[in-house]
N, C-alpha and C positions, 0 to 999 in steps of 0.2 A: 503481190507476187512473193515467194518465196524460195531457195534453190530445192531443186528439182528430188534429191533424193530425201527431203524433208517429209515425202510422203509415202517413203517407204521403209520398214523394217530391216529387211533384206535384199544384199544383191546377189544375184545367181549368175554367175561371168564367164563366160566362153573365155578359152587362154591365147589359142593361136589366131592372132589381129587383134585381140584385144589388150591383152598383156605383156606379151611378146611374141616376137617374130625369130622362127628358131631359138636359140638362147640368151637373143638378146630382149632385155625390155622394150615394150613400148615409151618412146617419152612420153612420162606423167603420169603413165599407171599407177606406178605403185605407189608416190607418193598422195594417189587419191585415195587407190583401196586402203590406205593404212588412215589415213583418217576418216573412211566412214565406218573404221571399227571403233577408231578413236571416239567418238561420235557416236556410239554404242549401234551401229547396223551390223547385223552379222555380215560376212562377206564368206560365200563359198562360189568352187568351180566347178562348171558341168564340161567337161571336155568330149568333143567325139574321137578324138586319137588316143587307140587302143595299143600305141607298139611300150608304153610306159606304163609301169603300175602307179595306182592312187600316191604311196608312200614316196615313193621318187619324182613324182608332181611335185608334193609340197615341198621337198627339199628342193628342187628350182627353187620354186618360188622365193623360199627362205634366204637361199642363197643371193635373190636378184633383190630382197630386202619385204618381204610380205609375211606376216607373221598367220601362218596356219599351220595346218596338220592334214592326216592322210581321210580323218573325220568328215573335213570342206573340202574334198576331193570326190566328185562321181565322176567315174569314165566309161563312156561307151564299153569298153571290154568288160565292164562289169555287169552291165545290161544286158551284153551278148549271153555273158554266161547266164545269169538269171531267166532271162528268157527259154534257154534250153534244158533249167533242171526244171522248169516249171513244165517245158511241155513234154519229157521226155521222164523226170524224176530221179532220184537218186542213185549215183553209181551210172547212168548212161554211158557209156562208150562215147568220143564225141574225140573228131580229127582238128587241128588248129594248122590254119591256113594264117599263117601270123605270130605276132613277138611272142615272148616265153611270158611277158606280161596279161594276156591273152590267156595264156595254159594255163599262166596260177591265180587266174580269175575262175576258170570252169573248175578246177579243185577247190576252190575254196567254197564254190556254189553246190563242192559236191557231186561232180562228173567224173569222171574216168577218160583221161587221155590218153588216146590212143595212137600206133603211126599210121601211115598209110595203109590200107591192105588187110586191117586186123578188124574187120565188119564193123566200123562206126556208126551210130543212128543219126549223126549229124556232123557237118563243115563249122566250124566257127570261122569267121574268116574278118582278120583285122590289118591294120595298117604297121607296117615293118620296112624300111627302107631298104633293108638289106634283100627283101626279099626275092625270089632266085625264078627266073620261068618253070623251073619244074616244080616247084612250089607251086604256084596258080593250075602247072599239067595236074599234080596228085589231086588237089578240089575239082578238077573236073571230071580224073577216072571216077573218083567214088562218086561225084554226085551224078554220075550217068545213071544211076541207079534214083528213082524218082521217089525210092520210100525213106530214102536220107535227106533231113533236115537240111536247110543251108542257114544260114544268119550269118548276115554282116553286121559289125560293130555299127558302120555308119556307110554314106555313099557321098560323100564329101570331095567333089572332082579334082580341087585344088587347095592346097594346104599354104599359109603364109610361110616363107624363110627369111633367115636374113638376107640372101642375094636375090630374093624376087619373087613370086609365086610359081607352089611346083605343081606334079601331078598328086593329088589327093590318094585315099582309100577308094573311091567312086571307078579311079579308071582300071585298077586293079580288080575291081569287085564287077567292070564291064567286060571285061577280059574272060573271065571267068565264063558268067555270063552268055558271052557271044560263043564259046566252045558249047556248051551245055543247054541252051534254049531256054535257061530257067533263070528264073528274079528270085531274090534270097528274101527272107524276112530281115526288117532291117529294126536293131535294137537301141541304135541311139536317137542323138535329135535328126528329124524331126518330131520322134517318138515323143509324148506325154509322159509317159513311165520314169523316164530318166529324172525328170523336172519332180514329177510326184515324189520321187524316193528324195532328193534330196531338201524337198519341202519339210518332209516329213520328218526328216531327221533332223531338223534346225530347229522344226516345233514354229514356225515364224509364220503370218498374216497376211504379210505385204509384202512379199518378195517384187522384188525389181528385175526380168532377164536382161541381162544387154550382153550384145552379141554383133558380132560384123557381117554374119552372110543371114539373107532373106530364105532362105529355101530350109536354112537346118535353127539357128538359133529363133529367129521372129517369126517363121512356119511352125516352131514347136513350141515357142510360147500362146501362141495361137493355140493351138490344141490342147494345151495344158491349163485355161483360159486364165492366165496369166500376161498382168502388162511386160511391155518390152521397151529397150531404148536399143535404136540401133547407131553406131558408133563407126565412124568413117576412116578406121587406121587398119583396116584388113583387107578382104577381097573386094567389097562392093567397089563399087563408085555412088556419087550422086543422079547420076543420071538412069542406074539398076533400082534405087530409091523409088524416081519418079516415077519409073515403070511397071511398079510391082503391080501383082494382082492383089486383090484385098485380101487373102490370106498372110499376104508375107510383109506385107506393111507395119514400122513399127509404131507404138504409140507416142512414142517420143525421139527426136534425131538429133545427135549429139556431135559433134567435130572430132569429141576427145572424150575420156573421162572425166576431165578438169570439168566438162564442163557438169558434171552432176551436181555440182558444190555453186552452179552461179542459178542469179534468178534464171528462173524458166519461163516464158509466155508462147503461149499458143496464138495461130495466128488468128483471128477472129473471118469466118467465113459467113458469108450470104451464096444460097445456091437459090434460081429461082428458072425454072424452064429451061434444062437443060444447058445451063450458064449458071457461074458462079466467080466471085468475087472473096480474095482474102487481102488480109492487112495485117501488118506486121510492123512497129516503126516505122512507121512511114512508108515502108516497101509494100505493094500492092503485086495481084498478080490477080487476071480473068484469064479461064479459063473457057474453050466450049468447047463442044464434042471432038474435035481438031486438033486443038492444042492450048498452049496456055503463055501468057506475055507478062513479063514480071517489068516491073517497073519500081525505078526507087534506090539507092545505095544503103550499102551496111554488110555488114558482117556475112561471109559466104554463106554459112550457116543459117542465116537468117532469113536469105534469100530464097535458100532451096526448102525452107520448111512452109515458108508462104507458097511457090511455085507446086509443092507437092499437097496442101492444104485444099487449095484451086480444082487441081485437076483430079484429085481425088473428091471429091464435094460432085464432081459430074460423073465421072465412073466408081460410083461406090461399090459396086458389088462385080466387079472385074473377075475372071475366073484364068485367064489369062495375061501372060505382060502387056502390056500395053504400047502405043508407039505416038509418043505423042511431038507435036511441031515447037519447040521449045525458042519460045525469043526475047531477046533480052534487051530491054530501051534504056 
């Protein structure tokens, strides 16, 4: 065995639950991400919150003690915008339902920001706390009009903060939505684009995503067919884990970042007739169509990766979450 990020290049890291929560660090982030650069891994961030530009990302960052630049910064609003000079081209007219961070991403893609009312060919539409109900009303006059673009940065229902989990981009971007009958194109993760651009810009092999929500970060390293580790300090729970369908399942499940730096073992599985059996230290866990019984002491972490090893060996190809009878001896 050997620790886990030994086999990879590069980490590609979701910020909000993985890094921090609001302005505060997660404990142990940072003194991880600063030594897997130590350590020569590049380390960049894919974020889907569009209300900050890339450059004042890294400056958090810098400031809560992570050594980058605005270079290891991709953020949804910068997708948004790319996506609309690509399908519309240069100079578009194009309305922002969202931060000014958001506006100086479509200018710099080469859009034309417009206000309301002044014939836009498309909504951007990103996440802004500040932002006002008549702000959501103006995206839904213009998009009554069915030849205007819509694009959300992301659709991300809940965002970590420091005092708890709030309402995301997703409920703002359902609001919307529920006025106007229409679904937006959406330009961040779970999009592949995002992942691809900042592959590409690092020049790297092996990138690593790790991410905390199944549906945006390990949903769009899936589609970008790139590995994931999913990390338990943001929205999931363990028991969302268990659940997943096989799209959003990560290939590797982590407590923390700390623990990318320790050995990592997998649990060893037997599936045979719709039952299957994993082991892990000692900890065992059968599953069958039903559910799945874990048996054994050790490290929570260790439990649930045997428990999800199990019951995914019998539902490999899940298109849906699943509901399974969970027991613990």
């Amino acid at each position: 065995m050997s620790h886990l990020l030994a086999s990879f290049d590069a980490i590609l890291s979701d910020l909000d639950g993985v890094v921090y929560a609001g302005p505060d660090p997660i404990p142990g982030a940072v003194p991880a991400l600063n030594r897997a650069q130590r350590e020569g891994v590049a380390v960049a961030y894919v974020t889907n919150n569009a209300s900050r530009s890339v450059g004042t990302v890294a400056e958090h960052l810098n400031v809560l003690g992570l050594h980058t630049d605005a270079e290891h910064v991709v953020s949804s609003a910068q997708a948004a915008a790319r996506l609309a000079a690509d399908r519309l081209g240069a100079g578009a007219p194009v309305q922002i339902c969202g931060a000014e961070a958001l506006a100086d991403c479509a200018r710099d893609a080469g859009l034309r920001v417009v206000a309301p009312g002044e014939e836009p060919r498309a909504v951007l539409q990103g996440f802004e706390p500040t932002l006002r109900w008549q702000d959501l009303a103006e995206a839904a006059y213009t998009l009554a009009d069915e030849q205007v673009l819509w694009i959300a940065s992301n659709t991300d229902l809940t965002i970590p903060k420091e005092r708890g989990i709030a309402p995301g981009n997703g409920t703002l971007v359902r609001a919307v939505a529920t006025a106007t009958r229409r679904e937006p194109l959406v330009a961040g993760k779970p999009g592949a684009a995002i992942f691809h651009t900042i592959v590409e810009r690092l020049d790297v092999r092996r990138p690593l995503v790790v991410g905390d929500r199944l549906d945006t970060d390990i949903l769009g390293a899936h589609r970008a067919d790139l590995l994931s580790a999913a990390v338990m300090t943001g929205v999931q729970t363990w028991e969302d884990v268990l659940r997943a369908p096989a799209d959003q399942r990560p290939d590797h499940l982590l407590a923390d970042l700390g623990e990318l730096f320790e050995d990592y073992a997998a649990p060893r599985v037997n599936a045979d007739g719709g039952e299957a059996r994993a082991e892990l230290h000692g900890i065992t866990a059968q599953a069958d169509a039903a559910g799945v019984t874990v048996r054994g002491d050790g490290p929570e972490v260790l439990r649930w990766r045997v428990a999800c090893a199990a019951w995914w060996a019998v539902h490999p190809r899940a298109e849906e979450p699943t509901e399974p009878e969970l027991r613990w001896r």
